[in-house]
C-alpha positions, 0 to 999 in steps of 0.5 A: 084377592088378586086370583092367585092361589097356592103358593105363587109359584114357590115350593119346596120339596125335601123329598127332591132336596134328599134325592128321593125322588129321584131314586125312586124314578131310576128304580122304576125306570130300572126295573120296570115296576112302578113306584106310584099308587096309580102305576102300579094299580094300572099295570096290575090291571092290565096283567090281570085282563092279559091272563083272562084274554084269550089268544088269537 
């Protein structure tokens, strides 16, 4: 009506209420493994495209 969509600015999240979130960042951070989909995937393609790069 106005423009505004979604939620106006109001969300919650149980996943950041129970810490979840969090830990998944302090792991990632840790261990240098990615939590996200897309994460993963990139660091995944960037170690495939390492082992076929010939070394100068």
């Amino acid at each position: 009506m106005f423009g505004f969509k979604g939620k106006y600015g109001i969300s919650f999240s149980l996943k950041r209420l129970l810490g979840i979130t969090g830990m998944k960042s302090s792991f990632a951070q840790k261990t240098g493994i990615p939590t996200t989909k897309g994460g993963l995937e990139r660091k995944i393609g960037r170690t495939i495209l390492a082992v076929f790069k010939p070394k100068k």
